[in-house]
N, C-alpha and C positions, 0 to 999 in steps of 0.2 A: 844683840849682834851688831858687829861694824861692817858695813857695806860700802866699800870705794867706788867713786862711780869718776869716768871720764867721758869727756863726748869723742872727739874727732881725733883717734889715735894716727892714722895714716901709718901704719907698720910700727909704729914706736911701742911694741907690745910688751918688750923688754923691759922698757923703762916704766911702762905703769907696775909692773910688778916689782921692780927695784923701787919705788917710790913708796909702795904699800908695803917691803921688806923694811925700809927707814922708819915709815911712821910707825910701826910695831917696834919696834930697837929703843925708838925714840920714847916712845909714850908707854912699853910694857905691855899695851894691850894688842890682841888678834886679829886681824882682819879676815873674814868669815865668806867675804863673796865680793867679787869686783862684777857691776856692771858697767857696758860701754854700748853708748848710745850711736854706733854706724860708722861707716867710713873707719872701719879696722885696718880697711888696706890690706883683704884678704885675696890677696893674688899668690897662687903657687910655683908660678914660672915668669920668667923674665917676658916671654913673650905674649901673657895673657893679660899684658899691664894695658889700660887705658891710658889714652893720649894726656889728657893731664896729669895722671902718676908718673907717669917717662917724665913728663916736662920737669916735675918738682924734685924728682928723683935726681933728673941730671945736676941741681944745684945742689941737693941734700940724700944722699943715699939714704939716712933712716928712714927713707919711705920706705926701702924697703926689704925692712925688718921683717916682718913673717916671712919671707921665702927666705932670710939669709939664717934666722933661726929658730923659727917653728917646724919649719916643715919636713927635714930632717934631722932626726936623734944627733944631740951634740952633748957628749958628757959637761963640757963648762956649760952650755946654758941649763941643763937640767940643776947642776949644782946650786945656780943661780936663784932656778925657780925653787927649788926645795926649800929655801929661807921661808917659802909661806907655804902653804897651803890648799889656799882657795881656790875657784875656781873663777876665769871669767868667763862670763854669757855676754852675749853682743846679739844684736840686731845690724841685721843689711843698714849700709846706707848708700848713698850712687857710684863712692867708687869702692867696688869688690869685684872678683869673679863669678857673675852673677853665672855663668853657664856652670862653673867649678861646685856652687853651691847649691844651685839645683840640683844637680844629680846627685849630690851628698844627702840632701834632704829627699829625696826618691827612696834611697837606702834605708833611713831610718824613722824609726815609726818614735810615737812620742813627741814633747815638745822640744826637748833639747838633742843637741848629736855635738860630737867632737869633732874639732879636723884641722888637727894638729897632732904633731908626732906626741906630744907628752899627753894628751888629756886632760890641760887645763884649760885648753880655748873650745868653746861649746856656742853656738848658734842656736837662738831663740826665734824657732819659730814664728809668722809672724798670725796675729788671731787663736793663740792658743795658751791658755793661762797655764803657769809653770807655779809650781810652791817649793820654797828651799825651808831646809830645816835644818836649824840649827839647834840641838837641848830641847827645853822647851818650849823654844822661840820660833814662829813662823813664821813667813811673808809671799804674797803674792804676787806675781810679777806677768801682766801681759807687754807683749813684745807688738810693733809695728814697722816692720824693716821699710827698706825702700824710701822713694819719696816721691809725689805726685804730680802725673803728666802738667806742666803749663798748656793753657788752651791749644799755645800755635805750636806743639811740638807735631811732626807732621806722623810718627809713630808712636801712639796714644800705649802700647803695650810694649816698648820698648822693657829690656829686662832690668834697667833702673828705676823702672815707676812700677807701684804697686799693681800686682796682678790681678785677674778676675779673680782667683780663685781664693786668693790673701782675701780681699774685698767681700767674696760672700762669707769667709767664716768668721769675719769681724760682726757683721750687721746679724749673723746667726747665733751669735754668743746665747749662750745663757744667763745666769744669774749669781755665779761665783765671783765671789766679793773680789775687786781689784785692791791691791794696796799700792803697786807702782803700775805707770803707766811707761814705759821704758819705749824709747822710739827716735826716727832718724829727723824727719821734718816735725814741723810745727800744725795745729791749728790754723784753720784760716784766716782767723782773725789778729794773728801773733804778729808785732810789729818791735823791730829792734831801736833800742833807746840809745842813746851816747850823750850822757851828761844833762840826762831828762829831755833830749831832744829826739823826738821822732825823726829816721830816718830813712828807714825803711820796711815798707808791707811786705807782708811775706803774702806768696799765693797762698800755700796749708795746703793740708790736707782733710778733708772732710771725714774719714775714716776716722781720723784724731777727735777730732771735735767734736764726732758720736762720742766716744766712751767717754772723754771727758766728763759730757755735761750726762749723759746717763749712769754713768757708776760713779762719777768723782772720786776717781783716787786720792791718796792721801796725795801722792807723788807723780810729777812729771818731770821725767830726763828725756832731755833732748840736744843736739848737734847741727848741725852744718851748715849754720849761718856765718860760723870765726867771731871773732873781737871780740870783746870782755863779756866777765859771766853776766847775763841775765836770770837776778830773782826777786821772782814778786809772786801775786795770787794770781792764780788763771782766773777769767773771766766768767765762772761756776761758783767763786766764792768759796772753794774749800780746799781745792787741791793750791800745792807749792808749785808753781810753775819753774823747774832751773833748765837754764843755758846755761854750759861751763866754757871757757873759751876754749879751743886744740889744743893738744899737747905736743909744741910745739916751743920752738926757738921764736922770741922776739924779732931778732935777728940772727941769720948764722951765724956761730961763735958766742952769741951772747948768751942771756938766762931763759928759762922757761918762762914763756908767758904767763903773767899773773892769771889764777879760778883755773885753772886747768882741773884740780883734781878737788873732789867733795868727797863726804864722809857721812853716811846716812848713819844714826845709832839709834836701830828700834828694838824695840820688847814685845810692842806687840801695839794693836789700832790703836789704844788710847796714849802711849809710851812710847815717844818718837823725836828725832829733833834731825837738823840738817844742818851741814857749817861748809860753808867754802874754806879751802885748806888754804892759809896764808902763813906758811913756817917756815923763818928763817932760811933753813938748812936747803929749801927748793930752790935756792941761791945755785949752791955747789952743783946742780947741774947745767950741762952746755953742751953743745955740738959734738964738743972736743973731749969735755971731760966724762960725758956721763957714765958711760960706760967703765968707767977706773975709781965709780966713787963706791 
């Protein structure tokens, strides 16, 4: 199976699926399942936007892409989406409608739920392993939304940091094999590189850094640090540790930022490989044009 994975869409949900409509056109082959590592930029109303979404919004409206076309049935964007398939699943990251998405998740039982008008945007749970199946192909995916209090934050349970309740069904897990570890923040020990140089330590999250080093996934996706993809080996010696950069304009008007979008192609634990997408054609989008390509 081919699984797209982005990190930091901020509304641009559109365009991840216009991107995974291309590379299929382009290369012949399917794409079977989009993961997205937080910061969807799931707000349903103009008014439940966080003070950073308004700010970025005022200079770039595609923030905000899911209320102008997820949220209500719109015959061209269905059309749009019909070019694929799949489905995408996301995990929290700190800007969402964290009140909007809890009570969605109240509703439905399971690891996954929808909450979008078509049914292809679906919320992964966080501490709960999910499996997709595709033929005879399978893959297991646990989810860790959110992202974790800094010591001086003076509301340690604020609805952007990971909650008690996320927390005990992490360390409660059992013994179902991880293949992807899919999540918003990093390990504690995760530290961003620029040109081999250390720049910056990330706090982490220690919820991560359990499963890591107890199940070793094959795979780790992650987000919302920005600037170019990071991939290396996580600090466990087995798992693929990827950073993908946002999917985002360089600049307004200009190209997509370079790593925005990967391509997982598994078969199954031993039959696997990952590629940061660097094709041409992710030229042709911009601010301006995306939407007409």
């Amino acid at each position: 199976m081919n699984i797209a994975i982005f990190a930091d869409l901020h509304g641009r949900l559109l365009l991840a699926f216009k991107l995974c409509a291309r590379w299929q056109r382009e290369t012949g082959e399917k794409i079977d399942l989009i993961l997205q590592a937080g910061d969807l930029g799931a707000y349903p109303a103009l008014g439940r936007l966080d003070r950073a979404t308004r700010r970025y919004a005022e200079r770039d409206p595609t923030e905000l892409g899911f209320m102008e076309h997820f949220v209500r049935y719109d015959v061209r964007v269905a059309a749009l989406l019909a070019e694929t398939n799949c489905p995408l699943v996301f995990v929290r990251g700190n800007h969402e409608d964290h009140a909007w998405l809890d009570e969605l998740e109240r509703q439905h039982e399971g690891a996954i739920f929808p909450i979008d008008a078509y049914r292809r945007v679906f919320h992964l749970k966080t501490g709960l392993p999910w499996t997709f199946q595709q033929g005879d192909e399978q893959i297991t995916v646990l989810g860790i939304g959110r992202i974790a209090p800094p010591q001086e934050a003076e509301d340690q349970q604020h609805a952007r940091y990971i909650q008690p309740y996320e927390s005990e069904r992490i360390y409660r897990l059992g013994n179902t094999p991880i293949d992807v570890l899919l999540t918003h923040h990093s390990r504690t020990d995760f530290v961003i590189l620029e040109r081999g140089v250390k720049i910056k330590a990330s706090t982490g999250m220690k919820e991560i850094e359990y499963i890591l080093d107890r199940d070793k996934p094959a795979y780790h996706f992650f987000g919302h640090y920005g600037g170019p993809p990071q991939v290396r080996m996580d600090t466990n010696g087995v798992t693929l540790s990827v950073k993908l950069a946002d999917l985002h304009w360089e600049r307004v008007g200009s190209v997509l930022e370079a790593g925005s979008m990967g391509l997982l192609h598994w078969h199954d634990r031993k039959q696997h490989s990952f590629e940061v997408l660097d094709a041409p054609w992710l030229k042709d989008y911009n601010a301006h044009t995306w939407n007409d390509v």
